[in-house]
N, C-alpha and C positions, 0 to 999 in steps of 0.2 A: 287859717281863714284866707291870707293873700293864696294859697297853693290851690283853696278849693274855689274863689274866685276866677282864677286863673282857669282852671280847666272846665268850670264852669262856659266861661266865654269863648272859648276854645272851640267848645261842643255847640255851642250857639253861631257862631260865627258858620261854620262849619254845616251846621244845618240850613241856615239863610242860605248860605252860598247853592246847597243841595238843592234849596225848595225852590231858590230866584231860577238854576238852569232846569229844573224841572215845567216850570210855570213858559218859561219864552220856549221851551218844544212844546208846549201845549198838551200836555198830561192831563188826564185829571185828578181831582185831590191834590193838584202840587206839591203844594207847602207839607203835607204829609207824607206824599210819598219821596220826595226830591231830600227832605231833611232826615227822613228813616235811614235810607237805603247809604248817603254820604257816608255820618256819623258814624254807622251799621262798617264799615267798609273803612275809617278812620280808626275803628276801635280795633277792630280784628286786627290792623295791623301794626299795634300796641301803642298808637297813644292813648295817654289818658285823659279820659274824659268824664263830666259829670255832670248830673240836674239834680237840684237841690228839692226834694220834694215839696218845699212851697210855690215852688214857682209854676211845678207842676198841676198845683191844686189851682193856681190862680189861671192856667191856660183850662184847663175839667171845666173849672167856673164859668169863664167865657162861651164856653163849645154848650154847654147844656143850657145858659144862657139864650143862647140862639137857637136852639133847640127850642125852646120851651116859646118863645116867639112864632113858631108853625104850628102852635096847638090849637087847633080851634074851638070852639065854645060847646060844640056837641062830642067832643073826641073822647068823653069817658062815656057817654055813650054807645061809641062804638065799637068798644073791648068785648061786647058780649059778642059783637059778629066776626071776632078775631079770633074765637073759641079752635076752630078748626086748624087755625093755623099755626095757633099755640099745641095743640094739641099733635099735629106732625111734627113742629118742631122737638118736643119730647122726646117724641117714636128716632127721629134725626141723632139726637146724645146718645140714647140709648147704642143706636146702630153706628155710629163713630166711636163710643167708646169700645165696643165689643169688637166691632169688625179691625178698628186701631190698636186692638191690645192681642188680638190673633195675630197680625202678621208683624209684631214685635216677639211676640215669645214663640212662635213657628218660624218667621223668617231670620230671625236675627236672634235666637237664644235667650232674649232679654227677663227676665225672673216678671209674674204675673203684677209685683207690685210697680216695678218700676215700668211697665207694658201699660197700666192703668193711669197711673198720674202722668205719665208723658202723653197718653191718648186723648186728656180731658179737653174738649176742642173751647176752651174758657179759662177764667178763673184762675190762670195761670200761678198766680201769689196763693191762692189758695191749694195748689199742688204741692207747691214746692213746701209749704209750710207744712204741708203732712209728709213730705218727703225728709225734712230736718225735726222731725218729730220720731224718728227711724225706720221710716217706711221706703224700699227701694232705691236706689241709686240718684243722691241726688244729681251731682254732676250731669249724670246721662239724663235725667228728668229735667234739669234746669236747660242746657242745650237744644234738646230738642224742641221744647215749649216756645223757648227763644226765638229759635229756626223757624219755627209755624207762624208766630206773633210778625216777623218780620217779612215773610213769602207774602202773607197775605196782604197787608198793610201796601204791599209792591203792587200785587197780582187784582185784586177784587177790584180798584173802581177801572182797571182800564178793560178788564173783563164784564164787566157788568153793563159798562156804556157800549163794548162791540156787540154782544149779545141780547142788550134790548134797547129796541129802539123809543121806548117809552121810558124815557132818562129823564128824573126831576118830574114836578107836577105842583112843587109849594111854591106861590109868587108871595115873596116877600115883600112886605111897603118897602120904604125909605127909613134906614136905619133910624135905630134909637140915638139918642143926643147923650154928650157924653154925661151928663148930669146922672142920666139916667142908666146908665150902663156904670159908674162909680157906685150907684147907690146900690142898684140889685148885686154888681160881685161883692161888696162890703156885707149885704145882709147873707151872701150866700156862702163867703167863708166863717162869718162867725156862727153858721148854724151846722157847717158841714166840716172844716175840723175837729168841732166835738163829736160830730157823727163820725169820723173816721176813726178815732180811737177807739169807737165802740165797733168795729169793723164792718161800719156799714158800708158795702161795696161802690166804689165809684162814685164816693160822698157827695162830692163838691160837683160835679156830673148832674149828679141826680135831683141836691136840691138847686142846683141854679136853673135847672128844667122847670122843677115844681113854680118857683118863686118866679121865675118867668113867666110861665103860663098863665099862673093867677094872675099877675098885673096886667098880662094882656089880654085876657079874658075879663078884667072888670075895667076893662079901659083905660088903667092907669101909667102905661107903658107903651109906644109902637115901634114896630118895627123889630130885627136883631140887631145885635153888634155892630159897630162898623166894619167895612170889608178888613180894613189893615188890621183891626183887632183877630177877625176871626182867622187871620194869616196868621197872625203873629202866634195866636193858639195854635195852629195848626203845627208852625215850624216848631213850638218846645212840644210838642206832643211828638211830633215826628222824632226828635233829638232826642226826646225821655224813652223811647222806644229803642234808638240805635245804640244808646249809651248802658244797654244791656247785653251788650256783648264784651265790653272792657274787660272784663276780669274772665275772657274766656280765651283761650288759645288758636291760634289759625287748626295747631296740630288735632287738638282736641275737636272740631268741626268738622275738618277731614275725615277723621276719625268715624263721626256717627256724619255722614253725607248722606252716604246708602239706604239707612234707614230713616233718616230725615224727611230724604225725600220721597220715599215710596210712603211714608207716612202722612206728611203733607198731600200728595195726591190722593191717598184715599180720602180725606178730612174733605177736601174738593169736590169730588165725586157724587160722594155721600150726601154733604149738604149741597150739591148741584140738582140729585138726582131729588132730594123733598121737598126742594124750592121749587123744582118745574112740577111735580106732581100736586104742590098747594096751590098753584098760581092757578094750574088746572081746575081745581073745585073752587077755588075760592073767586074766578077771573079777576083776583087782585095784578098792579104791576110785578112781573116775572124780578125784575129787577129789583124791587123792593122788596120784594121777599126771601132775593134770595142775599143781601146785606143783612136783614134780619137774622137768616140762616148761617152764614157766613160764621164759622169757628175760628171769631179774633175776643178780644179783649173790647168789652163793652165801651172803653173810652174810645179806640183807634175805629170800632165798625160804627159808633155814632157821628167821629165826624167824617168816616166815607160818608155815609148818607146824609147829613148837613152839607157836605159839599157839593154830593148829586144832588140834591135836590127833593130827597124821599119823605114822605110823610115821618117826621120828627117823633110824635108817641108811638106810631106803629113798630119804628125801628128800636127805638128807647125801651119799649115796653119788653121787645119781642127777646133781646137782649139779657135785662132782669131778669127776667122768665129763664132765661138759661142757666145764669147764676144760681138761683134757687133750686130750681133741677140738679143739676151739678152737687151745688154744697151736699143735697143728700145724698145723690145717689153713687159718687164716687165710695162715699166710704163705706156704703152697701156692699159694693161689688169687691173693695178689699175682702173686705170681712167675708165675704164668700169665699174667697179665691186665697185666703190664708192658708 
């Protein structure tokens, strides 16, 4: 307990330090990126570090929380004119998983299953657990999913803000009071650790979105989080992300560099190239679409865009949407390529 406390604060310490000098040069996303990239770059070079998966759930809470505070009162309304964009975004897995699993097994030799679950631009927990189920090369499947989770968490929002100039568009009131930010994470862990067990993705994410939404759509709630809160989320999110490389090797990174990164660029490309082609039909923000697009981990690309500023269910929604994509059709394309 005193050991895992220890390295618990460690990695916390560590991350504030990462997110406060990211925040005074004026990044964006700070606290996510400033405490990823530290911790990320602490671990590799072997100490030990750790985040307690509560604590984690309790920073999801707060982020989807505030999330759910940008929802407007027509916003399920407007799913049906997302059609299109959901609808590229599919066409996008499909084309990153396939065109990501060709130049692992042509360029770099890698056998078709461990090619597929390292290419899955999502759902990373769900890779690996079909990879420890005996599918493909865990190791090399875990590394590089790592690799991608943490490029991007670095790269998307200071990309996103040089590239469009229509950054943010949700004006928030004036935070919610703490009364009311106790009460909604309290209702949203007791309804989304049960949902975790049952493997619903990004539990506590998901419902502290929902349960936020409704209270501020029936007027019982204003505002999101306060700023320090949704800091404070950000740095252990940033930290529960770097503290995924502890158990991994300088050597062992080295190691798959090459293919990391030509793999990471194509994930970029890919969803660069369907994000400008939606924005196109859709004349939705370029920017927004393409965090939506964006092949991270549905907690880390929710609060990019909570932090820019992007419409909260679009990104949220567009997100899930990939998850569910993914769950199926990864194990399609094994079972193909068996």
């Amino acid at each position: 307990m005193k050991d895992t406390a220890k390295t618990t604060s460690t990695a916390l310490l560590i991350g504030l330090g990462g997110a406060t000098g990211a925040a005074l040069v004026g990044l964006p996303a700070a606290g996510l990126i400033g405490s990823s990239v530290a911790v990320a770059c602490a671990a590799t070079l072997g100490l030990r570090l750790t985040m307690p998966q509560r604590l984690r759930d309790v920073a999801f809470g707060i982020i989807g929380i505030s999330l759910g505070a940008g929802v407007q009162a027509d916003a399920l309304a407007q799913v049906g004119s997302w059609s299109v964009s959901l609808f590229l975004l599919t066409l996008s897995l499909v084309a990153t998983l396939l065109i990501g699993a060709a130049l692992l097994r042509r360029g770099f030799g890698m056998d078709a299953e461990t090619a597929f679950l390292a290419s899955s631009p999502g759902t990373m927990s769900n890779a690996i657990a079909i990879a420890l189920d005996g599918h493909g090369n865990v190791t090399t499947i875990t590394i590089l999913q790592v690799m991608r989770l943490l490029v991007l968490v670095a790269v998307v929002p200071p990309l996103a803000s040089a590239l469009d100039a229509d950054t943010g568009g949700i004006a928030y009131p004036a935070a919610m009071n703490a009364a009311a930010l106790i009460l909604l994470l309290v209702a949203t862990l007791c309804i989304g650790l049960p949902a975790a067990r049952f493997k619903v993705p990004a539990a506590c994410l998901l419902v502290g979105m929902i349960l936020s939404a409704v209270a501020h759509v029936a007027d019982l709630a204003h505002g999101p989080a306060p700023s320090w809160a949704i800091f404070a989320a950000f740095v252990v999110t940033g930290t529960a992300v770097g503290t995924r490389l502890t158990s991994i090797s300088p050597r062992a990174l080295l190691a798959l560099g090459r293919p990391g990164a030509a793999l990471i660029a194509t994930n970029l490309a890919v969803s660069l190239a369907f994000a400008s082609v939606a924005a196109l039909v859709t004349g939705l923000s370029w920017g927004q679409i393409w965090i939506a697009y964006a092949p991270g981990g549905v907690e880390a690309m929710a609060a990019i865009g909570l932090a820019l500023g992007y419409d909260p269910a679009f990104v949220a929604i567009h997100h899930f949407a990939r998850i569910v994509v993914l769950v199926v059709l990864v194990p399609l394309l094994l079972r193909r390529n068996a």
